[in-house]
N, C-alpha and C positions, 0 to 999 in steps of 0.2 A: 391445789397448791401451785399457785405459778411461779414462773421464774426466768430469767431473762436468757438463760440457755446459751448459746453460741449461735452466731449469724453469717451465713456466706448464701451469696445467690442460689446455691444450687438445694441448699436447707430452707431457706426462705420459700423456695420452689414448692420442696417437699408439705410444707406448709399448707401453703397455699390451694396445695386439690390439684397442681399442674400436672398435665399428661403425660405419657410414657416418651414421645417425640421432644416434649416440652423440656424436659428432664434431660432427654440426653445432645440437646446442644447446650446445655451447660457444663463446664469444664468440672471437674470431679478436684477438688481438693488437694493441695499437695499433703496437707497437716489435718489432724483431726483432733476436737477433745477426747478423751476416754479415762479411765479409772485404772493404773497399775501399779504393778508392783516391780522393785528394782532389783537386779541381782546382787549388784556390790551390798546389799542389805539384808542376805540371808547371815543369820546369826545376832540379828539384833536383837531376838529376844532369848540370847542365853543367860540363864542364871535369874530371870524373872517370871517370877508364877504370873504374872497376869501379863498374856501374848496380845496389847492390844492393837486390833487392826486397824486402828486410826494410825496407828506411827505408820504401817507398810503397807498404806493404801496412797494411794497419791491421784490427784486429776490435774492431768495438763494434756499438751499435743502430743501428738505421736505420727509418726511417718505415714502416710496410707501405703497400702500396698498396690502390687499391680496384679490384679483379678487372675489367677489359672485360667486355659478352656475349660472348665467346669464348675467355673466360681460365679458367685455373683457379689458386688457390692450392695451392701443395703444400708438406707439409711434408719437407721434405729430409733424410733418414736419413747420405746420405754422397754425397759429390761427390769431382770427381779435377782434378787439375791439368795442364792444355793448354798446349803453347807459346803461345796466344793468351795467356794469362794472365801469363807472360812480358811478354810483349810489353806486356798492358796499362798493367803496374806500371813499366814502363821507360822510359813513354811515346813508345815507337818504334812501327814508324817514323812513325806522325803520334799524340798523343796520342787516346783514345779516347773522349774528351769532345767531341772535332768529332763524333762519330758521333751520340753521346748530342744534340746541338745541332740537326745535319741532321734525326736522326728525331723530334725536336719539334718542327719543325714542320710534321708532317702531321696535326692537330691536335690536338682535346684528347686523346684517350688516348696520342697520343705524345709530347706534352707533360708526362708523366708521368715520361718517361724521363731529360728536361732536367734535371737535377740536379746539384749542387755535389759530388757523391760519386758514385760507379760501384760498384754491387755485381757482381761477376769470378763466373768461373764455367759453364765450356757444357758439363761432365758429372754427370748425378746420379742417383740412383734416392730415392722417396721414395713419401708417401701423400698422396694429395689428400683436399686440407680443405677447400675451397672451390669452388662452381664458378658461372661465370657465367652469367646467363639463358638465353644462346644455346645452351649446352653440350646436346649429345642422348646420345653417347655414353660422357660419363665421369657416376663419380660419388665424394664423397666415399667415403675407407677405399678407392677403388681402389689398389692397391701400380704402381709404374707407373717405368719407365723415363723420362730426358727427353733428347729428340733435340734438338740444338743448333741446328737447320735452321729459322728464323724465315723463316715465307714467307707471302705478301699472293695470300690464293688468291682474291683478284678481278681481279688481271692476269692477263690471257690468255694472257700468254707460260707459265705456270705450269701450264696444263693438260696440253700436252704433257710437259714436262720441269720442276718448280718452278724447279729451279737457271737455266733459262732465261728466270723472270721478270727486269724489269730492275733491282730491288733486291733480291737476298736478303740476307737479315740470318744474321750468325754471334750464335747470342743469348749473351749474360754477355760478350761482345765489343765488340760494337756495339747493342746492345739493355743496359739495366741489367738489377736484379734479378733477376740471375744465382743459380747453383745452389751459390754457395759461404757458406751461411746457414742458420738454422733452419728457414726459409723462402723460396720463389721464387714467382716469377708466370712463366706461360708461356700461350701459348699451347693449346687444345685439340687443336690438330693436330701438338704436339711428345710426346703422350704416348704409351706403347708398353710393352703389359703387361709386368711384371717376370719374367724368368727364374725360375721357382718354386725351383730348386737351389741356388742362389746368393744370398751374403751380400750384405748391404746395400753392402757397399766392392765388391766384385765387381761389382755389379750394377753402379753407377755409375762405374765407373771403363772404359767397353767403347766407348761408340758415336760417339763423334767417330769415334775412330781408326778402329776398325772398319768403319764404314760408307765412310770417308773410302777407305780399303783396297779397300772394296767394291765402290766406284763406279769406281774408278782398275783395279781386275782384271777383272771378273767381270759388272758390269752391262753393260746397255746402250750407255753414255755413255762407256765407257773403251776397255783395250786388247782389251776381248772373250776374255779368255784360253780356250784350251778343251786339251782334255786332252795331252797331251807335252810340252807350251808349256814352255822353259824360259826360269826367269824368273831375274831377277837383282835382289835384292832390299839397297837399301843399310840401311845402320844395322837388320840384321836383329834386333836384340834391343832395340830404340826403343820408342816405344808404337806408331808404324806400323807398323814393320817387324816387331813383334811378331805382328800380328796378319796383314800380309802373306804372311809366308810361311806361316804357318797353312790362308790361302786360299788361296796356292797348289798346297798338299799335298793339302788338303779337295778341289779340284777339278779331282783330275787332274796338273798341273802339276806340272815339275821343279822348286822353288825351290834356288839359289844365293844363300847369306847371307853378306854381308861384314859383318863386325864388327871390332871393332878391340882386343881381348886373347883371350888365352888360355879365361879364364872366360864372355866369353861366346859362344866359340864350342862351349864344354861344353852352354853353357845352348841356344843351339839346336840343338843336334844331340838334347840331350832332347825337345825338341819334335817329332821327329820330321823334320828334316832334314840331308840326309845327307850335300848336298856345301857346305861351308862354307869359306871364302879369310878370313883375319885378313890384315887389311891393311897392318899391321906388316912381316909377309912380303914386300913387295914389293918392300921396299929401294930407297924412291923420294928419297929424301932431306931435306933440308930443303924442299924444289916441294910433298912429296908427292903425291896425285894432280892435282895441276897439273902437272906435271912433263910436258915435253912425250911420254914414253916413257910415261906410265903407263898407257893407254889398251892399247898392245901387252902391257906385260906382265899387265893385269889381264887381256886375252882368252886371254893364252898360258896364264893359272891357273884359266880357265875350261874352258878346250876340253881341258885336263888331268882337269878335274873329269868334263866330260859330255860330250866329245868331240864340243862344238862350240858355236855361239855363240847366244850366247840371243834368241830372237823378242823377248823383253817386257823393261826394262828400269825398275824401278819405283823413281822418284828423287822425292826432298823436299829433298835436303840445298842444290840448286841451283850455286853458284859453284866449291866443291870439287870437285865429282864430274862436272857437266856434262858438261865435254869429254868424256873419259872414258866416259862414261856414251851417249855417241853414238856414239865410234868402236868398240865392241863391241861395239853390237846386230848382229845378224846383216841381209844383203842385204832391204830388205822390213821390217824390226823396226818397233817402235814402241818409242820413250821418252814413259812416263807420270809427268806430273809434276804436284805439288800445292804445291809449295813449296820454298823456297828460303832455310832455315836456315841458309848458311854466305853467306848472299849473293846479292842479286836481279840481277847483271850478270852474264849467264855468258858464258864465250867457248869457242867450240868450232871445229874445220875444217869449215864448210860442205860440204867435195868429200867429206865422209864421209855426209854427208845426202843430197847431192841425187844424186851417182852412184850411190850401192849403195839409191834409192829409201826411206829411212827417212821414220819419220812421227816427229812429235813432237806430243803429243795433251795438252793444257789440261785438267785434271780439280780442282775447287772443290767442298768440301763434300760435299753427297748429297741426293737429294729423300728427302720422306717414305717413301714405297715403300722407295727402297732402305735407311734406316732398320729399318723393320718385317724388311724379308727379313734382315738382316745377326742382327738381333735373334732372330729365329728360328732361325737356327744356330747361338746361342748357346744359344736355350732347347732346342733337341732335342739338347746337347752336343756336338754336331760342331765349334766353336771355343769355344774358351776365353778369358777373363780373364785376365789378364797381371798382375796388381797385384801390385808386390815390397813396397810401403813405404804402413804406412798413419800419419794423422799427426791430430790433435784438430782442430777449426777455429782451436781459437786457435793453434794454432801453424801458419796458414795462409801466413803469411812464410817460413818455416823450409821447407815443404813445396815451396813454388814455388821456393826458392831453389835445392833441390836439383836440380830442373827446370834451374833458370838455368844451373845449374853441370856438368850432364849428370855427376852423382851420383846415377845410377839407373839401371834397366834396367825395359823393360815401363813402368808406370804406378805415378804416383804417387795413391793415395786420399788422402781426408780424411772421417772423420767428424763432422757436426755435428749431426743430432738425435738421432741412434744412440748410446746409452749406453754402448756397447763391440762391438768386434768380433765378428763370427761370428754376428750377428742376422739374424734376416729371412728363411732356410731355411723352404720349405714343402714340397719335395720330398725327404724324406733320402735316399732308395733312390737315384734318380738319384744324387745330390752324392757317396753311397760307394763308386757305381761309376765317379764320374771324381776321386775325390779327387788319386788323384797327378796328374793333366793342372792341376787346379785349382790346388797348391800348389805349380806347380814355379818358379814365379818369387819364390813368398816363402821358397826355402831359402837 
């Protein structure tokens, strides 16, 4: 999809393959496009059932900023749309301007943040153009991944686990000058070399989810998955679950994907997974899985599937599937949960938890670490990019809404410095020996 994007020399530069030198004798912008949302516009959507984020999504300039010692300018080839993002333009559940408010006043450079506008945005791949004094190991023309994981590496809680300092920031969230613009300001320690096989939209559209997957299977801090482990995986063709059950395949594990039609339970079983439940099937009625039987019949479709009940239980959807989602784990299980997109009040039978010994384990975000690792099994091809739908910046309302409206599968891109599709490949050999894993979510 091409599209004629915005133009100043130092974009054109970006463009063009110019060098790190090359890059920074050109003057850095005073204005930049980007995709926000306004504060005098929280409360637009009172008294109306459908919050759509076309009205409180807007694209025009916005100020640049002037980089921390520890910042770097990048300019942003293509970003991808998050349920945070959702969430920003809808202004639930608290507007995202108390963020911006809170983290100005830790002072001047978070006062930076304090602004009448929010530029959205916590996935992207792009090229740094700028970098601050403090910066040792990046440099302009690096091509570069950006992790969404905004962390204060002078709390102490942060050196064991970051996620365990007592602020971490979701950045284009809760932090402005997000990744949905010609350009972002991030941090130096959100950066993470780019996948050489993969296109600009590819590249940016992987490490929330990914890592997010990452942390909640596979690392340290989650359910420690390890090889037989069957998992059960909801909204298996989601941007989580896309990538879930990828890592549970990559690592050993049985993944079980519940999806909810026909098509996509085509689409994961191309993926490489083999036992899939459509939820539809289960003839739960109007309750659906609330329904006080659902929980038996979704173990009865399980233990049909793998002849028996799954250790690991990997849930975001929260209020729908909860219950559910407890009474199936097997004796000893863990349910791993990161979110609660149908609702943060769940109710479930307690005597399912605490007599047959389950765990249920609190997993947010990803430290950098596990960032980097999640990243590198993207870059040695072992998981893939999920992106079905890519979309211009200006049409960065249109893109989220499809998000809102769960008109999609896998991840939604946006490109905005990127002239068009299919740019940004350094490695072709790799890229033509995963091409079909790469395109199976954009057929």
């Amino acid at each position: 999809m091409a599209h004629p994007g915005s133009s100043n020399a130092l974009l054109d530069a970006v463009r063009s393959g110019a060098s790190g030198p090359e890059l920074l004798e050109l003057d850095l912008p005073a204005r930049y496009r980007a995709a926000y949302t306004l504060k005098d516009e929280v409360g637009i959507f009172e008294g109306h059932a459908d919050k759509d984020v076309r009205r409180s999504l807007h694209v025009g300039e916005v100020e640049m900023p002037e980089p921390a010692p520890d910042e770097c300018v990048v300019a942003v080839m293509s970003a991808a749309i998050n349920f945070n993002t959702v969430w920003s333009a809808i202004f639930e559940p608290v507007p995202t301007f108390a963020f911006l408010e809170r983290f100005g006043r830790r002072g001047p450079h978070g006062a930076r943040h304090d602004l009448p506008y929010h530029v959205l945005g916590s996935d992207g791949a792009g090229v740094v153009v700028r970098t601050g004094s403090g910066v040792r190991r990046w440099k302009a023309g690096d091509k570069v991944v950006l992790s969404p994981a905004y962390m204060d590496e002078e709390d102490h809680g942060s050196y064991d686990d970051a996620m365990m300092s007592e602020d971490p920031l979701a950045w284009g969230f809760e932090t402005n000058f997000g990744s949905l613009g010609d350009f972002c300001l991030v941090k130096a320690n959100q950066l993470i070399r780019k996948p050489a096989h993969l296109t600009w939209e590819e590249a940016g559209a992987s490490t929330l989810c990914a890592a997010t997957a990452y942390r909640m299977l596979v690392g340290p801090h989650g359910a420690r998955m390890k090889q037989g482990d069957v998992v059960l995986v909801w909204g298996a063709t989601g941007g989580l679950g896309s990538y879930a059950t990828q890592l549970v395949k990559n690592g050993g594990g049985i993944p079980v994907a519940v999806v909810s039609s026909d098509e996509k339970a085509a689409l994961v079983r191309a993926q490489g997974c083999e036992h899939v439940i459509n939820r539809n099937d289960l003839d739960l009625g109007e309750q659906g899985l609330r329904h006080p039987k659902a929980g038996r019949l979704l173990g009865e479709a399980i233990r049909r599937l793998v002849g028996e009940d799954p250790g690991i239980v990997f849930e975001y959807l929260g209020r729908e599937t909860f219950g559910a989602s407890v009474y199936v784990a097997k004796r000893g299980g863990r349910i791993v949960t990161c979110g609660s997109s149908t609702g943060y009040r769940h109710e479930y039978d307690n005597r399912f938890l605490w007599m047959r010994l389950k765990s249920i384990i609190g997993s947010h975000g990803f430290n950098y670490h596990e960032a980097v690792e999640t990243n590198r099994l993207i870059a040695l091809g072992m998981i893939h990019p999920t992106v079905s739908t890519v979309f211009p910046l200006d049409e960065a309302g249109e893109a989220t809404r499809a998000v809102q409206t769960n008109r999609h599968v896998g991840k939604v891109a946006v490109l905005c410095a990127a002239a068009e599709e299919g740019q940004g490949v350094d490695d072709h050999a790799l890229r033509d020996r995963l091409a079909d894993r790469l395109h199976l979510y954009r057929r």
